[in-house]
C-alpha positions in Angstrom: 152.0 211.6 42.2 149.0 212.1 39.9 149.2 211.3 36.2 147.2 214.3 34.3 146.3 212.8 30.8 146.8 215.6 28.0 146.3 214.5 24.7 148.6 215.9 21.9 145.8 217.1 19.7 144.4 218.6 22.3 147.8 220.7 22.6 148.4 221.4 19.6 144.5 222.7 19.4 145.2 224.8 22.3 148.5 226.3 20.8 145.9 226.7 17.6 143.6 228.9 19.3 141.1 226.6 19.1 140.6 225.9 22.6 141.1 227.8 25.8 142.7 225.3 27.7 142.9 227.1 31.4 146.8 226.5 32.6 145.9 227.6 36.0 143.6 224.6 36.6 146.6 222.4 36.0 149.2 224.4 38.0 146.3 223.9 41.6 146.8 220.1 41.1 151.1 220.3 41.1 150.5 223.1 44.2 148.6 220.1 46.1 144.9 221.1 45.4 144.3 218.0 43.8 141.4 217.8 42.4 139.9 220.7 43.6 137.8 221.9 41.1 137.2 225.4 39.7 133.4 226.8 39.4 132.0 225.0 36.2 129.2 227.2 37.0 129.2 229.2 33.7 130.5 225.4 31.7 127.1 223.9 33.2 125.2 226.9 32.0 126.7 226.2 28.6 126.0 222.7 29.0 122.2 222.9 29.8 121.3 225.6 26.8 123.8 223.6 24.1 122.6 219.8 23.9 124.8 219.3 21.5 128.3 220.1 23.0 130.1 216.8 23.8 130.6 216.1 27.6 132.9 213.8 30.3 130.0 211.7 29.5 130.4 211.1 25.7 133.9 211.2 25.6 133.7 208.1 28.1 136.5 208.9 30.1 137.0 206.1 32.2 138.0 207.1 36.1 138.3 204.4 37.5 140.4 204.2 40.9 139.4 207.9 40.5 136.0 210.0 41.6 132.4 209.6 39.9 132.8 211.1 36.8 131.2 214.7 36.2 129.1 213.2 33.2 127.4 217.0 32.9 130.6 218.4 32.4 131.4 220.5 28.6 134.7 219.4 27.4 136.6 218.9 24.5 137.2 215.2 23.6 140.6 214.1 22.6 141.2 214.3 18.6 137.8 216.2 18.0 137.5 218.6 15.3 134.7 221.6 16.2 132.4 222.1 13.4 132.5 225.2 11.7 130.6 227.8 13.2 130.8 226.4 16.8 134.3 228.3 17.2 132.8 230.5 19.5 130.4 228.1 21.3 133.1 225.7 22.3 135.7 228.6 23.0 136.9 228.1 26.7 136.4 224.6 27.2 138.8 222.6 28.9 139.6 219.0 27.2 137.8 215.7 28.2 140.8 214.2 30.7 140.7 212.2 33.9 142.2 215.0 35.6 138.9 217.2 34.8 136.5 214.9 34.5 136.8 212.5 37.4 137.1 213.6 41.2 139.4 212.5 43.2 139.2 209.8 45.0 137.7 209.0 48.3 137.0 206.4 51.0 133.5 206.9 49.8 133.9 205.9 46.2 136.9 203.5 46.8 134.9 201.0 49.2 135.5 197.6 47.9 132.5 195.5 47.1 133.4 193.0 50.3 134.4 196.5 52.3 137.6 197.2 53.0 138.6 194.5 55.2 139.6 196.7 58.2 139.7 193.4 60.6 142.5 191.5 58.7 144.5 194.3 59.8 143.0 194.5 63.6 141.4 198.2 62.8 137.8 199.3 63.4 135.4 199.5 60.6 135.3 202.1 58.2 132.5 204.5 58.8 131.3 206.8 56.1 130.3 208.8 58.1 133.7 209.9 59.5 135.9 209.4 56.8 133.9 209.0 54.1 134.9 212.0 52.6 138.3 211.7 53.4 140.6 211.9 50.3 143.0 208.7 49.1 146.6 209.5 49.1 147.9 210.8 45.6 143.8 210.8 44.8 143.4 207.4 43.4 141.7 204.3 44.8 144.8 202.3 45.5 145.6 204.6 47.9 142.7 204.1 50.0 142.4 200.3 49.6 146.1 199.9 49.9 146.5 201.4 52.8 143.6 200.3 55.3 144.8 202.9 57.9 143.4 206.0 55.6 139.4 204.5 55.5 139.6 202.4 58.8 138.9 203.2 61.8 142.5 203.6 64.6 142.6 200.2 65.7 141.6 199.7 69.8 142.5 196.8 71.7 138.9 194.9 70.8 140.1 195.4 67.1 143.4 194.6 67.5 142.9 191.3 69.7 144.7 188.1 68.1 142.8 186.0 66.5 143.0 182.0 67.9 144.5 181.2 71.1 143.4 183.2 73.8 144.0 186.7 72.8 146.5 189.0 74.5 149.0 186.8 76.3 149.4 188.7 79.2 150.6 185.9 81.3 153.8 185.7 79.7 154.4 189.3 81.0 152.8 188.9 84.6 149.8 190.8 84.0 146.0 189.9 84.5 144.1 189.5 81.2 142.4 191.8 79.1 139.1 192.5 80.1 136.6 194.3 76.9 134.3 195.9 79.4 137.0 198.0 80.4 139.9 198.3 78.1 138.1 197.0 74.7 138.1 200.6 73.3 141.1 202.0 74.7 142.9 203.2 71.2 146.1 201.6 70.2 149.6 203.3 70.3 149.6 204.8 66.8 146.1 203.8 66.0 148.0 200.9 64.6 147.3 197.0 66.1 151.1 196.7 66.4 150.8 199.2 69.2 148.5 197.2 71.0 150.3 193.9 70.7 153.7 195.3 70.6 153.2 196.5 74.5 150.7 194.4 76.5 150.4 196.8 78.8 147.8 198.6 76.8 145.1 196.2 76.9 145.8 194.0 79.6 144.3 194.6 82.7 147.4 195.7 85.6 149.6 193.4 87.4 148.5 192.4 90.9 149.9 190.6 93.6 148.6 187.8 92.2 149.4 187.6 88.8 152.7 188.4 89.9 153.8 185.7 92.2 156.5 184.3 91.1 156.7 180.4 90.6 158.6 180.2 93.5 157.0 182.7 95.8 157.9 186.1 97.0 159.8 184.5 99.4 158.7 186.9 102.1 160.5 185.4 105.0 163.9 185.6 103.4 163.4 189.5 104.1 161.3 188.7 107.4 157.7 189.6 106.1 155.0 187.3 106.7 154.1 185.2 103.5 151.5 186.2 100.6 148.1 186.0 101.3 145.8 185.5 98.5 142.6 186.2 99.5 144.0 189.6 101.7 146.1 191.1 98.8 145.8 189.3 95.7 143.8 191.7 94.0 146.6 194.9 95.2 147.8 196.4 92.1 151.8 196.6 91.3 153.0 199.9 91.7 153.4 201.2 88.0 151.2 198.4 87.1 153.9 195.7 86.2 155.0 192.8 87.8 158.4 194.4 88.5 156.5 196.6 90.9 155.4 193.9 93.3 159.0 192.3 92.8 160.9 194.6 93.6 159.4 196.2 96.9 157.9 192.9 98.8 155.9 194.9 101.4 153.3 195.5 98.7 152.0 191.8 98.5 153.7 190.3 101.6 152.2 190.3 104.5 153.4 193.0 107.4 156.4 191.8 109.3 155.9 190.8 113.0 158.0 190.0 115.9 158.2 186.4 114.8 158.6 186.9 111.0 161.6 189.4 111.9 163.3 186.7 114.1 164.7 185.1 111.7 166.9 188.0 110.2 168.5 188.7 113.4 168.6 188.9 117.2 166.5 191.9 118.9 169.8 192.6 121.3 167.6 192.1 123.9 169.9 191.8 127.6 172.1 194.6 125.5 169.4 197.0 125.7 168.7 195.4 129.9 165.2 193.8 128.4 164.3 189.9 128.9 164.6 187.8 125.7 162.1 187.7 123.6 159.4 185.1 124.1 157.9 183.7 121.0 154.5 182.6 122.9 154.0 186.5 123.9 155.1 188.7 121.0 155.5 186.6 117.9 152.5 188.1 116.3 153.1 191.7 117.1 153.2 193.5 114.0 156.2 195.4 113.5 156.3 199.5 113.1 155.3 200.4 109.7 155.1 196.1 109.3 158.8 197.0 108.1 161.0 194.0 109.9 163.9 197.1 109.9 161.8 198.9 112.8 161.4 195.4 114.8 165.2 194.8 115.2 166.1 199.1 115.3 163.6 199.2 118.7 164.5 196.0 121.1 161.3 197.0 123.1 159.0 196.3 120.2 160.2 192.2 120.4 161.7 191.8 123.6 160.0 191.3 126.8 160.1 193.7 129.4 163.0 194.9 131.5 163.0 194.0 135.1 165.2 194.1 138.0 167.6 191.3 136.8 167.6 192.1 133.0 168.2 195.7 134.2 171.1 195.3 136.1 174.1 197.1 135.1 177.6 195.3 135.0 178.9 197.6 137.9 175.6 197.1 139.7 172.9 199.5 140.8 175.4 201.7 143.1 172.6 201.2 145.9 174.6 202.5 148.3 175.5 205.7 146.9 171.9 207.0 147.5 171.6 205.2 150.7 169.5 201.9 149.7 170.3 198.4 150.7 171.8 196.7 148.1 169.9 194.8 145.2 168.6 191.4 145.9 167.9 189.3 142.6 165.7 186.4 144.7 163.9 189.1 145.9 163.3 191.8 143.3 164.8 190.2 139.9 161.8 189.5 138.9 160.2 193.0 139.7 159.1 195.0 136.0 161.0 198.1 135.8 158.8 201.9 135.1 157.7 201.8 131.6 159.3 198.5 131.1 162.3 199.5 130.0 166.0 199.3 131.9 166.0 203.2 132.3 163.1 203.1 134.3 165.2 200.9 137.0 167.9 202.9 136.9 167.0 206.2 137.0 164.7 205.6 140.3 166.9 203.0 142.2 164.1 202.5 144.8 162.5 199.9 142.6 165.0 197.5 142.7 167.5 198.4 145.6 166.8 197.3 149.1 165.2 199.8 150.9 166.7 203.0 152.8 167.7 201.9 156.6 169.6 203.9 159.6 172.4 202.0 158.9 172.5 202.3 155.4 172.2 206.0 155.7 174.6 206.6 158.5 176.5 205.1 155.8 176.1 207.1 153.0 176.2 210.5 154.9 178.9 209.9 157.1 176.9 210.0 159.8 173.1 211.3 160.6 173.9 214.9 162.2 172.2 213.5 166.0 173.7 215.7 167.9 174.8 219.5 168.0 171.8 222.2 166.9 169.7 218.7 166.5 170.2 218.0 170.1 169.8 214.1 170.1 172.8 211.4 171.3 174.2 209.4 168.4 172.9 206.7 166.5 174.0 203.1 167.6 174.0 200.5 165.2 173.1 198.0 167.2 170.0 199.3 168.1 168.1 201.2 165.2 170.8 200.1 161.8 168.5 197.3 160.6 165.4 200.2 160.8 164.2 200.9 157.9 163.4 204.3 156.9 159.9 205.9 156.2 159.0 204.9 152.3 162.3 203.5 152.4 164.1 206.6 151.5 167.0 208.0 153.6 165.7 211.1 152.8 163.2 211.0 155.6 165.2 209.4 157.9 167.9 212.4 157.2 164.5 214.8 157.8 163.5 213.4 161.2 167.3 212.7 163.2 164.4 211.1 166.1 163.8 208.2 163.6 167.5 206.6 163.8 169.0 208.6 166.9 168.5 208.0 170.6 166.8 209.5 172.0 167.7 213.2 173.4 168.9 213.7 177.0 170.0 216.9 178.7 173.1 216.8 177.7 172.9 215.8 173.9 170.1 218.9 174.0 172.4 221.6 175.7 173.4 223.0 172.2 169.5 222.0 170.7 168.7 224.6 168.1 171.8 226.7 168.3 171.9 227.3 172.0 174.7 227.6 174.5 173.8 226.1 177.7 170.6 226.3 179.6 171.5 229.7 181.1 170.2 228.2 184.6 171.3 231.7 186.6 169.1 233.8 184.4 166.1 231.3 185.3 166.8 231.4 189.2 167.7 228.4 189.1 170.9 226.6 190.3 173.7 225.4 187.7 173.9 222.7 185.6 176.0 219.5 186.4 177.0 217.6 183.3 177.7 214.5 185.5 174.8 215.2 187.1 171.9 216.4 185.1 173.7 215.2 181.6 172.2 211.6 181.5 168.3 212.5 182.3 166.2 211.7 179.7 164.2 215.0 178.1 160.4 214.6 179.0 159.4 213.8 175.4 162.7 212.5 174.3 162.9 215.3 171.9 165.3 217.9 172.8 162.9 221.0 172.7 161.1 219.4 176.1 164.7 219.7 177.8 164.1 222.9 179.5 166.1 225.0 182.2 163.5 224.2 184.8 164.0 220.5 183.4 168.1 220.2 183.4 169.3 223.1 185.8 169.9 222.1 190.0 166.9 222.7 191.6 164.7 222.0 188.8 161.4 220.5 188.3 163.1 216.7 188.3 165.7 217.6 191.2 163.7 218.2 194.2 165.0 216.7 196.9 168.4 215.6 195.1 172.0 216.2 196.4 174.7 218.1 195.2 177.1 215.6 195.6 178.4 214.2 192.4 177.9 210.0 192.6 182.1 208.6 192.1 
């Protein structure tokens, strides 16, 4: 609050008549326009043409902790009596006070003579320039000079930076240290040095991987990542810039996970999924999807060797048979890698690890291989043609051709060939067919389209000169 001085005389001289002390003046400095002063421009008019009126300057007011004084200034000093005949002269004149007579005061005219000292409390300098005009609280000097914060410059974290030891202990909070070149005039929560050394995240430079580590280590491999590699990501900022940031999410400074890093967390359920166990001399250093261990032990076929024959197998077996293969042989085949090296490439196509297709096999699955009738050949005979094996090893072809595992046709396995009934021998001219006879000759090609009526009927191409008696 600022202290107006009014003298008594001067009141009573205004209640007198004798001066016209201006109310309104004093009614600005309660409303907050302290010190704001009215135009004296008609005062200093007065003051230049009357020498002889007394001034701010004779009446020594002393201001100080206030502005310069306005030595030029008319006024009337405390306890003075005006002369007769200077009534009018000195009518309107305010009276010689501090209030009037000295501005208020600034950062300007409250500088100390040693300054104001802005470093003891980690501010910036005061510059004149900037604040030099800036008023002191309640107008006097003590408000400027006892609070640094009005004349100083906000305080940045060059300011700000302890004095002794090394500065900023950002250590002690996992962060790297406070580098001027690029955080020296970042400005200080509040503008106050508090703010800066109150959080150490202002001015120190961002946690990294390596300012992080803790004492012990991330301790990577108890959540199968590789260990922390200095000179790869030491230099990785925290997420959030803070120590907890590496802690808490250890892919950020540990190194991506791998087949041989995830081992250790778990088996890869290798044989479960029909794959070979994993072989550390193969795929220990196959980095993990993502280098998240997780996606190493979700996907066996990341870790595990490939599926073959043997690893494939299925606890019921292949079921060979039921698609007419030869059955699986593991001394043979076990070792054989299975489409796409996975168990479901064995045992969706059974050809890559069953034995393949054979007459016998096939006769097998079908019930039979359809030699005769509309196909016209004699049956198959096991002894002869079961061990054959099929054309690419499917029973598919041997079902396509019946001449690969059937004997070969003879007039009488061909007398129905293709849907036929009998050779019709009568309508060719020629004589009748003998079963016991003509049945057991051999069609020319051994197919049963080449057993013709001029081949099978009496009197044919093949039975000139033969009898009609029927051999007992």
């Amino acid at each position: 609050m600022v202290k107006v001085l009014l003298s008594l005389p001067l009141l009573a001289a205004t209640a007198r008549g004798a001066v016209n002390f201006d109310l309104k003046n004093l009614d600005g400095l309660f409303k907050g326009d302290m010190f704001k002063l009215p135009d004296y421009s008609s005062v200093k008019e007065r003051t230049s043409k009357n020498k002889d009126l007394p001034t701010c300057q004779t009446a020594n007011i002393d201001c100080t902790g206030l502005g310069a004084r306005m030595n030029w200034l008319a006024c009337i000093p405390e306890g003075y009596k005006i002369p007769p005949g200077k009534e009018e002269e000195m009518r309107g004149l305010e009276a010689c006070t501090q209030a009037f007579c000295c501005g208020a005061a600034t950062c300007a005219s409250s500088v100390p003579a040693d300054g104001f000292g802005c470093f003891t409390e980690g501010l910036n300098n005061y510059d004149s320039s900037i604040k030099g005009d800036d008023l002191c609280p309640e107008g006097v000097e003590e408000g400027c000079t006892g609070d640094l914060t009005v004349c100083c410059e906000p305080a940045t974290c060059q300011s700000a930076l302890p004095s002794g030891g090394n500065g900023y202990d950002c250590a002690s909070v996992d962060l790297n240290n406070f580098d001027p070149s690029k955080r020296g005039s970042v400005q200080c929560p509040g503008g106050l040095a508090s703010g800066c050394r109150g959080d150490l995240t202002v001015c120190c430079e961002p946690a990294t991987c390596q300012s992080a580590v803790p004492s012990s280590g991330y301790g990577c491999a108890t959540v199968g990542f590789n260990n922390f590699d200095v000179t790869l990501k030491g230099s990785v900022i925290c997420p959030g810039g803070t120590a907890d940031g590496c802690l808490d999410d250890l892919s950020v400074c540990c190194e991506p996970a791998t087949c041989g890093s995830a081992n250790g967390l778990d088996t890869f359920g290798c044989s479960d999924a029909g794959l070979n166990n994993y072989d550390p001399d193969f795929k220990s250093g196959v980095t993990c999807p993502e280098g998240e261990p997780s996606q190493c032990l979700n996907d066996p076929n990341v870790c595990c060797q490939p599926a073959t024959c043997a690893s494939a197998l299925p606890m019921t077996g292949f079921g060979c048979s039921s698609q007419g293969f030869s059955g699986f042989d593991t001394s043979a085949v076990g070792s054989k890698l299975c489409p796409g090296g996975t168990a479901a490439g064995c045992r969706q196509d059974l050809s890559v690890c069953c034995g393949p297709a054979t007459c016998q096999t096939t006769n097998q699955q079908n019930s039979g291989l359809g030699c005769g009738g509309a196909n016209g050949f004699n049956n198959f005979i096991l002894d002869r043609k079961g061990g054959k094996v099929c054309p690419l090893g499917l029973s598919s072809a041997c079902l396509a051709d019946p001449s690969y595992c059937c004997e070969a046709a003879t007039c009488q396995s061909a007398i129905g060939y293709n849907g036929r009934s009998g050779y019709a021998c009568s309508t060719a001219g020629l004589g009748e067919y003998v079963a016991a006879m003509q049945g057991p000759i051999p069609c020319p090609s051994g197919t049963p389209d080449s057993c013709t009526p001029t081949w099978c009927c009496s009197e044919g191409i093949n039975c000139i000169g033969c009898t009609t008696d029927i051999p007992m």
